[in-house]
ROVEX-410715 format. One record per residue (C-alpha): x, y, z negated; residue number from 1; residue in three letters. Coordinates in steps of 0.1 Angstrom, whole numbers, m for minus. Example, Ala and Ser with C-alpha at 12.3 -4.5 7.8 and 13.67 -1.06 7.14 Angstrom:
# residues 2
LODO,px,py,pz,k,r
LODO,123,m45,m78,1,ala .
LODO,137,m11,m71,2,ser .
//
This chain:
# residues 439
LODO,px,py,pz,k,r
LODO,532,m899,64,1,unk .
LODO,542,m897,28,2,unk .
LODO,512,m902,2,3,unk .
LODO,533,m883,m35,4,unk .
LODO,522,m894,m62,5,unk .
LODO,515,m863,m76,6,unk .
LODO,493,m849,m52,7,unk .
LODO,471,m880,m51,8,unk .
LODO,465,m875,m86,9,unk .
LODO,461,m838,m83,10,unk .
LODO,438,m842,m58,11,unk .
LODO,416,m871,m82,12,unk .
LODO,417,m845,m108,13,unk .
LODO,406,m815,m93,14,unk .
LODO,367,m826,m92,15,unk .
LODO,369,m831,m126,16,unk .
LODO,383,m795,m135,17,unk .
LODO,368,m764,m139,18,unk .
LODO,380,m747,m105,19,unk .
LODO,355,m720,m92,20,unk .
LODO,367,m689,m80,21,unk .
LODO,366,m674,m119,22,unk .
LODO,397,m699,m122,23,unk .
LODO,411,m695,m94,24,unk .
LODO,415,m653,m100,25,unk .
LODO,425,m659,m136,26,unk .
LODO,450,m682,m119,27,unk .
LODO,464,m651,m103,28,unk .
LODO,459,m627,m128,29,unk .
LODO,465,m644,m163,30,unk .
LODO,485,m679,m158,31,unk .
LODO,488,m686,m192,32,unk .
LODO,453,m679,m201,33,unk .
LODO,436,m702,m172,34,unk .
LODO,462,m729,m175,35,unk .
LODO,451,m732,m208,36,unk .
LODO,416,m741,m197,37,unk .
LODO,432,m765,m174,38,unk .
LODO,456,m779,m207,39,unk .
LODO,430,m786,m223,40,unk .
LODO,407,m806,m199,41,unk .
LODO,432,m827,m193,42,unk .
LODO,447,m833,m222,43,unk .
LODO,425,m867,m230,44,unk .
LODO,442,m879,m199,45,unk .
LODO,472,m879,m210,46,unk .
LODO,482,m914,m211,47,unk .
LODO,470,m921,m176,48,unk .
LODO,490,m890,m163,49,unk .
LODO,521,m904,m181,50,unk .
LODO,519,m941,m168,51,unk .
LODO,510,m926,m134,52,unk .
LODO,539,m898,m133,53,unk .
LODO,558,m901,m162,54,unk .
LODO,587,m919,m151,55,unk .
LODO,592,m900,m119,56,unk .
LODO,589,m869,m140,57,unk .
LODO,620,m882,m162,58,unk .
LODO,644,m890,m132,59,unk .
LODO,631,m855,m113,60,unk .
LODO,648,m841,m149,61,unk .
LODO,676,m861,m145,62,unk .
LODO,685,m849,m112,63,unk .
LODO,693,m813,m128,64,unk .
LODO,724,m831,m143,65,unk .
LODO,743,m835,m106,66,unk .
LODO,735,m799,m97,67,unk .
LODO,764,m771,m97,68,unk .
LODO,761,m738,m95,69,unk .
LODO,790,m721,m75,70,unk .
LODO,774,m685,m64,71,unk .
LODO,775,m672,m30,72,unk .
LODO,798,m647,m9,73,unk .
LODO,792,m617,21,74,unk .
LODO,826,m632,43,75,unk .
LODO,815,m608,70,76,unk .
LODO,809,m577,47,77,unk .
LODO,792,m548,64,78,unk .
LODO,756,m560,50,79,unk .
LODO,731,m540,23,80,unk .
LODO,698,m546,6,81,unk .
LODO,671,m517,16,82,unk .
LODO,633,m512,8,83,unk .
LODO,611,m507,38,84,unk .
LODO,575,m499,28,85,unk .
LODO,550,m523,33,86,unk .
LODO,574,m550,41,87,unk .
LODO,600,m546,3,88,unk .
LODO,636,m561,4,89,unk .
LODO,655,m566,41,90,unk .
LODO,688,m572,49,91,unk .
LODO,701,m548,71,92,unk .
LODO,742,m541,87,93,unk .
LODO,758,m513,85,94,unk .
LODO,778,m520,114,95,unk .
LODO,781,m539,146,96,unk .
LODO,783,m573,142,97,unk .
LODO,785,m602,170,98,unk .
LODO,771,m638,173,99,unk .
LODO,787,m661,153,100,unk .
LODO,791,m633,120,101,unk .
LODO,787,m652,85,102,unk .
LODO,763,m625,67,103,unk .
LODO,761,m649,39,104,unk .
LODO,779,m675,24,105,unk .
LODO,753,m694,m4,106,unk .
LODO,756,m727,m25,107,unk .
LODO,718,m737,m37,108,unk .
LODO,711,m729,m75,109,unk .
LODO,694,m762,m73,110,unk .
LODO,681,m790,m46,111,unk .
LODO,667,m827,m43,112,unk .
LODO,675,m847,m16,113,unk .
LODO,640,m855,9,114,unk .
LODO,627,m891,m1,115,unk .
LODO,603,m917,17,116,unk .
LODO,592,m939,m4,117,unk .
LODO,556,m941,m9,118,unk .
LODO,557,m938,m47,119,unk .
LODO,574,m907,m53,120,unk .
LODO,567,m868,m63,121,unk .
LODO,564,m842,m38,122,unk .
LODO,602,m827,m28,123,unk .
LODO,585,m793,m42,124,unk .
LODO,574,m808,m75,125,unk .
LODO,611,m822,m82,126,unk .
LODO,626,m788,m76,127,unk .
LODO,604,m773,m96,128,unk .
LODO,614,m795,m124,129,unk .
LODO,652,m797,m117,130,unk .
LODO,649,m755,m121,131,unk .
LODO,628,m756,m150,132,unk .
LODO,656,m778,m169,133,unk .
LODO,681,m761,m164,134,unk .
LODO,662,m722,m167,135,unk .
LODO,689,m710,m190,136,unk .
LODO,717,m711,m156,137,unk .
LODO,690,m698,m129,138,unk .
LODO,682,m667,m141,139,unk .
LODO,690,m652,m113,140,unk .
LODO,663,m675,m95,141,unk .
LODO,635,m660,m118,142,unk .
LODO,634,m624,m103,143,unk .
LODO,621,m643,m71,144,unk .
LODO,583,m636,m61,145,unk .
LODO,564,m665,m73,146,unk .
LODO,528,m659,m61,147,unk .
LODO,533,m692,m44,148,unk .
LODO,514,m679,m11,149,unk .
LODO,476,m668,m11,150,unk .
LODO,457,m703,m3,151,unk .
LODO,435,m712,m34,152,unk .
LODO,436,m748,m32,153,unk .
LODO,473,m743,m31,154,unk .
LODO,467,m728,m66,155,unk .
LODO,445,m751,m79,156,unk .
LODO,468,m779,m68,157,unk .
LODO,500,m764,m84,158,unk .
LODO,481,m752,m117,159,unk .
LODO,469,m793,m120,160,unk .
LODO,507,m807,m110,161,unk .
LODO,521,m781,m140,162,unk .
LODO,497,m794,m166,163,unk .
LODO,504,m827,m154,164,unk .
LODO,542,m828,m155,165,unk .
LODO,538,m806,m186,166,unk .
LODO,517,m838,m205,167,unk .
LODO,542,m860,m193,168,unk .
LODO,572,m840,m211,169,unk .
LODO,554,m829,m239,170,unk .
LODO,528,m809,m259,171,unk .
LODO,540,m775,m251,172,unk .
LODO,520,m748,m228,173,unk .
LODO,547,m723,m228,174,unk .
LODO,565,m752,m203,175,unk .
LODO,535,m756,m183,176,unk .
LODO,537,m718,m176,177,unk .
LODO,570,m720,m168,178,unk .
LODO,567,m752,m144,179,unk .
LODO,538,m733,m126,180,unk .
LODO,561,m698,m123,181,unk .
LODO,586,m722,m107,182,unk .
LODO,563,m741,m83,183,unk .
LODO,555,m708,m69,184,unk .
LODO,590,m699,m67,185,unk .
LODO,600,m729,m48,186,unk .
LODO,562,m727,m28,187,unk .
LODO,577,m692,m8,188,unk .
LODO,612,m693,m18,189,unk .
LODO,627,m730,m10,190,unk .
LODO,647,m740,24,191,unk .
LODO,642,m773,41,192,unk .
LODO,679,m780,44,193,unk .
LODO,685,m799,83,194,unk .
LODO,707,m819,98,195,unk .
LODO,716,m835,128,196,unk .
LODO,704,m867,138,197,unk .
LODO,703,m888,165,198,unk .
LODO,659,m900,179,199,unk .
LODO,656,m916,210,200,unk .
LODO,688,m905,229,201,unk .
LODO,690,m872,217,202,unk .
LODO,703,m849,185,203,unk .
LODO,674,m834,173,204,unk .
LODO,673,m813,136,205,unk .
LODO,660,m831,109,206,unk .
LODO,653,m822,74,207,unk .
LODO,671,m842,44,208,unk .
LODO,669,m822,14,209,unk .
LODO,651,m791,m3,210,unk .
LODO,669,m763,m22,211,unk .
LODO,667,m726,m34,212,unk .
LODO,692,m697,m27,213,unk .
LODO,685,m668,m42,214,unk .
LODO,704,m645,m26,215,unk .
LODO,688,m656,5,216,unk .
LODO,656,m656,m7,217,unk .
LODO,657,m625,m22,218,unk .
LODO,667,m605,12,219,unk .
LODO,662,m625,43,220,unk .
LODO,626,m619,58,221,unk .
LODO,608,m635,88,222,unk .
LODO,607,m630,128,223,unk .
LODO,591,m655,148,224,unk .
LODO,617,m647,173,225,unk .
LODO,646,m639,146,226,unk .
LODO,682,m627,154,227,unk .
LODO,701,m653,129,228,unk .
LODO,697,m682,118,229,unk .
LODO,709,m711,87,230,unk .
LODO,740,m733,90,231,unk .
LODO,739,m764,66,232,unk .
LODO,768,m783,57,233,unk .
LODO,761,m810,39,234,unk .
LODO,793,m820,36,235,unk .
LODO,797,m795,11,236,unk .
LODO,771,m794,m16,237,unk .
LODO,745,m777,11,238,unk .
LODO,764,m750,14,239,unk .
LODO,741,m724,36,240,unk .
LODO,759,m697,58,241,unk .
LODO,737,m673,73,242,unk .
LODO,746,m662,112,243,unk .
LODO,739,m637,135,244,unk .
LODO,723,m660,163,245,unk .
LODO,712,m629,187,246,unk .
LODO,735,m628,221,247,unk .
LODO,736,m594,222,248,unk .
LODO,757,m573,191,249,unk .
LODO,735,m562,162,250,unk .
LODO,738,m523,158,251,unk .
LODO,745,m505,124,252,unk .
LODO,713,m502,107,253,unk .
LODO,695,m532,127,254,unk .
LODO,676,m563,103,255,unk .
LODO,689,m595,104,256,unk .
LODO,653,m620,102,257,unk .
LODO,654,m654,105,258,unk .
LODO,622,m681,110,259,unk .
LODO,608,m696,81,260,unk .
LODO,596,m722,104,261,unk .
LODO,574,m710,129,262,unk .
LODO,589,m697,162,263,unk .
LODO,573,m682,195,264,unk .
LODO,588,m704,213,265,unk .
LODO,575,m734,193,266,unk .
LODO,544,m725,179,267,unk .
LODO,508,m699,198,268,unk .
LODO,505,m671,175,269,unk .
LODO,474,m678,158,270,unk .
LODO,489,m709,143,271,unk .
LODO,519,m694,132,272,unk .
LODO,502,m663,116,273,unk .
LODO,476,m691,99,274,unk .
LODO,510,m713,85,275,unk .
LODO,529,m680,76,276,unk .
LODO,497,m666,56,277,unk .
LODO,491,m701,38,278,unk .
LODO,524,m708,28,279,unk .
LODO,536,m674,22,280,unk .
LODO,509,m651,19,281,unk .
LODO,520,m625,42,282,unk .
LODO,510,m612,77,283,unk .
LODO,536,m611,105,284,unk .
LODO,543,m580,121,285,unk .
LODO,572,m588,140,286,unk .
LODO,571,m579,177,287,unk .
LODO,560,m617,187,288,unk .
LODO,532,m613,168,289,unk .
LODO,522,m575,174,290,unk .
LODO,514,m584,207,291,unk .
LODO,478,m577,223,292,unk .
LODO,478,m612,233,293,unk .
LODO,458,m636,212,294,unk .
LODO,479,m669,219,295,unk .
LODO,507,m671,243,296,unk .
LODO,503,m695,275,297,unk .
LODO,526,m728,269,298,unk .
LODO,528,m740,302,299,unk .
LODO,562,m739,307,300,unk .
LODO,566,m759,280,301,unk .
LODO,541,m788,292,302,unk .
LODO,558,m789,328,303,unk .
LODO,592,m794,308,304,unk .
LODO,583,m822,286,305,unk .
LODO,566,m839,316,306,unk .
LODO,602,m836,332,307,unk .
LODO,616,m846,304,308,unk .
LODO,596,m881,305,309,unk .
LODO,605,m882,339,310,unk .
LODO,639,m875,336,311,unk .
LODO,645,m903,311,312,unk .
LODO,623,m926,329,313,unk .
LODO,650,m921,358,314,unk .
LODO,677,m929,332,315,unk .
LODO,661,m966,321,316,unk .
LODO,663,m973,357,317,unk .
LODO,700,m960,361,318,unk .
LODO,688,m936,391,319,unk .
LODO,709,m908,381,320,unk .
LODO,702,m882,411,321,unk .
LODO,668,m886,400,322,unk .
LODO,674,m880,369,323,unk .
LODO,696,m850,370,324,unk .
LODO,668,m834,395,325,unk .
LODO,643,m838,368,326,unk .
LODO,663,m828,340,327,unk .
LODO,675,m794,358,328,unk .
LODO,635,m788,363,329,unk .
LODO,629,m793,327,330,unk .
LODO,657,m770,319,331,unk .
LODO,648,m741,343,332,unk .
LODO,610,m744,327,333,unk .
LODO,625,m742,292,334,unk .
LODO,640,m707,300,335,unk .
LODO,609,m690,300,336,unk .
LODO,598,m702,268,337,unk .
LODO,636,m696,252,338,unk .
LODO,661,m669,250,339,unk .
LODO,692,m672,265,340,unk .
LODO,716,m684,239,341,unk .
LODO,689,m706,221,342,unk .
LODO,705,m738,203,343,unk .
LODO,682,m760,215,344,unk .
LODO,684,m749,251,345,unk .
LODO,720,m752,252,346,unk .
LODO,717,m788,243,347,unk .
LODO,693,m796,263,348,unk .
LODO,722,m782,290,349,unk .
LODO,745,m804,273,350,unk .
LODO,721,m835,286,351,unk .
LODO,717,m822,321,352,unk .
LODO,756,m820,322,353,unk .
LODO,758,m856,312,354,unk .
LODO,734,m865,344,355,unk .
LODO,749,m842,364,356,unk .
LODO,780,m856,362,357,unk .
LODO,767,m898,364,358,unk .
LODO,748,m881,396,359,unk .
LODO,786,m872,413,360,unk .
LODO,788,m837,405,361,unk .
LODO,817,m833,382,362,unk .
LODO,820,m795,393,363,unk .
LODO,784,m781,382,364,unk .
LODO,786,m810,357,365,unk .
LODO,819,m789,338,366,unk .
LODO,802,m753,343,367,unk .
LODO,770,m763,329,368,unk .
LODO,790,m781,296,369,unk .
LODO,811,m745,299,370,unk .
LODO,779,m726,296,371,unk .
LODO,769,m746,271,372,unk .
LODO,804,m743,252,373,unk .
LODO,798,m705,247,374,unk .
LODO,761,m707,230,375,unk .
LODO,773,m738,203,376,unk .
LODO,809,m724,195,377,unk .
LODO,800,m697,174,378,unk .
LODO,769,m711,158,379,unk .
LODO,772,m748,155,380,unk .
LODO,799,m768,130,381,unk .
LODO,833,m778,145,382,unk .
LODO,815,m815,140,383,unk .
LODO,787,m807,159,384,unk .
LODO,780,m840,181,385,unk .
LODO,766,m823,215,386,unk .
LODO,800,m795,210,387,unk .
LODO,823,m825,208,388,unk .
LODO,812,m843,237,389,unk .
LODO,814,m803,258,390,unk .
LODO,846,m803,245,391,unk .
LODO,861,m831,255,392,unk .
LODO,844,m834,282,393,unk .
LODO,858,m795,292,394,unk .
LODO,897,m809,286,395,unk .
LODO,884,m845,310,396,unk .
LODO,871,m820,339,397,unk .
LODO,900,m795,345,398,unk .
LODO,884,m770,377,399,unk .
LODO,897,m777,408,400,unk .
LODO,914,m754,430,401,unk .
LODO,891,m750,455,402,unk .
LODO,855,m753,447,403,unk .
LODO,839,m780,467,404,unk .
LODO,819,m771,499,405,unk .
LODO,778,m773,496,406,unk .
LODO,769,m802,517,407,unk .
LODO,750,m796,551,408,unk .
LODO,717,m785,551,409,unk .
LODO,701,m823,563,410,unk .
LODO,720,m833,530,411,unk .
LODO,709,m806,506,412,unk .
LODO,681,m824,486,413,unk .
LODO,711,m848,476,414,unk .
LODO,727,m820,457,415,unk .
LODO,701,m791,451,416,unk .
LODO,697,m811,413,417,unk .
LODO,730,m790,407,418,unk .
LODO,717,m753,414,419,unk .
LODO,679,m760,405,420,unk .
LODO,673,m726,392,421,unk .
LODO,638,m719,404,422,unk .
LODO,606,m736,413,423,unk .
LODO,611,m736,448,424,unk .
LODO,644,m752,446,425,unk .
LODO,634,m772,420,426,unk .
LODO,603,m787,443,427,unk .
LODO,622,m790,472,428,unk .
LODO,644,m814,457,429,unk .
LODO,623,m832,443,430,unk .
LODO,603,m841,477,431,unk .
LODO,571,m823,472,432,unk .
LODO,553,m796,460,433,unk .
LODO,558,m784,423,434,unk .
LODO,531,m802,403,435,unk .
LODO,505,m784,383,436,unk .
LODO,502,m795,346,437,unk .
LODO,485,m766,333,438,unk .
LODO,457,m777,311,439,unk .
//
């Protein structure tokens, strides 16, 4: 884990400052007034703040110089801003629209690549700065809410790191102010930006930069179980492209949500609502979260990991039937957790139609990568790894004319791997009784 140099100072300073919960509420009420309490404790620090931040401070700066700003565009159309009480701005169509629909096409106003070196400033702390320097061409990007979520030691923590970068460009307050405005802009209104890349075997999303579109910002709200979702491209400049994800065709006067991180099917409730009210300062109301239940039950999603291990356990030792028997369990568990249509269930189909096919099944082993096919085409880049390999893999496996025979029932547990598509199948061949792994 990352230790930023800015929040290890931050943190040093903050039992030195006057932080009670007087501050903290003149924090929220009158920035400018409170920060100037905080200005002035600090100010006889500032040499150490500069020799501790000042350099990084200069090339955060710097990085506003290879920003562009080239605006954003609606290529669908049939999309418009409304007010819903309680909840403010939503994006909402005003007609049908299918999976795979570009709502929003949007080039960041600003974004810093996601470092790892030890000696560095927080990825929110350079986008702060990068905004701040070049205020004048982001105007758009100051109508954004910047309450920077509702923790207090979040507060205290971004009104330190603005007095602090503030010292190390100058003398002037009126810059602190506007530092801590934008650190709560970026706080609730930044996107990790993702990408794919390859851990242990598989493509799994990883995140390589930080940026801020406003458009998006301004009118895409939260569902832990959302119907679109964010394309990257980093290719070009981080362009974002806003999808409908959802299966099923999103009616005329229907939201469009996305996650802001947390997902049902990644994340119990309480720990979701705790992250979305930290970070965000908002209870979620959407039907994931409505529910009476307190926490939902993961189990499926234990059983499939410990499939997963032994799936790949099979695959060090080259026993593919194994393997492919294991992997179709793990994939039947992870439909109860996910929707069908979910990304990351169809790659995990992708995988099982990789062991399928080493197993000697190259029929079930094309209809599982055709399956697959349908769910990535429309929501995945032409370059997508995982869609390549389906593809090619689709023109290498032509169907046959006649669909092989299923083997005789004293041979079935050699090929029930291939139609594994409930527990009793799935324990039968696997020789035994389905294992419990609940808790």
């Amino acid at each position: 884990m990352v230790c930023y140099a800015d929040l290890a100072l931050g943190h040093r300073l903050l039992k030195e400052l006057p932080c009670d919960d007087d501050a903290v509420a003149a924090l929220r009420e009158d920035p400018p007034r409170a920060l100037k309490r905080f200005w002035e404790a600090l100010r006889p620090l500032q040499d150490q703040i500069r020799k501790e931040l000042g350099s990084l401070v200069t090339a955060a700066l710097a990085e506003s110089k290879a920003s562009d700003l080239r605006g954003c565009s609606h290529p669908s159309g049939g999309i418009e801003i409304d007010e819903v009480p309680d909840r403010g701005r939503c994006l909402k169509v005003t007609k049908p629209l299918t999976r795979g629909s570009v709502l929003i096409r949007e080039f960041p106003v600003a974004k810093v690549l996601l470092e790892s070196k030890e000696h560095s400033l927080h990825p929110e702390t350079r986008l702060a700065l990068v905004l701040s320097a070049k205020e004048e061409k982001t105007k758009v990007a100051q109508k954004l809410l910047d309450h920077g979520g509702r923790d207090a030691s979040a507060l205290r923590m971004r009104g330190v790191l603005a007095c602090c970068c503030g010292l190390c460009i100058g003398n002037s307050i009126e810059k602190v102010v506007s530092l801590f405005g934008w650190l709560g802009r970026v706080r609730i209104n930044a996107v990790a930006v993702t990408a794919l890349v390859e851990a242990d075997g598989d493509m799994v999303e990883d995140k390589v930069a930080l940026a801020l579109y406003p458009e998006l910002a301004r009118c895409v709200n939260h569902s832990c179980r959302p119907n679109g979702l964010l394309r990257f491209n980093a290719k070009e400049s981080h362009l974002v492209e806003l999808l409908i994800s959802s299966p099923h065709k999103v009616a005329a006067g229907e939201e469009v949500t996305i996650s802001y991180g947390p997902l049902a099917s990644s994340m119990v409730r309480s720990e979701r609502q705790a992250a979305l009210r930290a970070q965000y300062g908002f209870e979620c109301r959407c039907p994931s979260c409505a529910s009476k239940v307190q926490d939902e039950d993961f189990h499926w999603k234990r059983k499939a990991q410990m499939l997963d291990d032994r799936a790949r356990a099979a695959v060090q030792r080259e026993a593919w039937q194994e393997a492919a028997i294991a992997c179709s369990a793990s994939v039947a568990m992870l439909r109860e957790g996910f929707r069908d249509g979910d990304i990351e269930l169809a790659r995990e189909e992708c995988k099982l139609a990789g062991l399928t096919l080493r197993a000697g099944d190259a029929v079930k082993a094309r209809e599982i990568w055709a399956a697959a096919c349908q769910v990535l085409r429309p929501l995945v880049l032409p370059a997508d790894p995982d869609l390549q390999e389906a593809e090619e893999m689709l023109k290498r496996l032509p169907w046959p004319s006649i669909r092989q025979e299923r083997p005789p029932s004293k041979d079935r547990s050699q090929a029930t791997f291939a139609t594994a598509a409930s527990k009793i199948e799935v324990a039968a061949a696997m020789g035994g009784s389905m294992p419990d792994y609940r808790d």
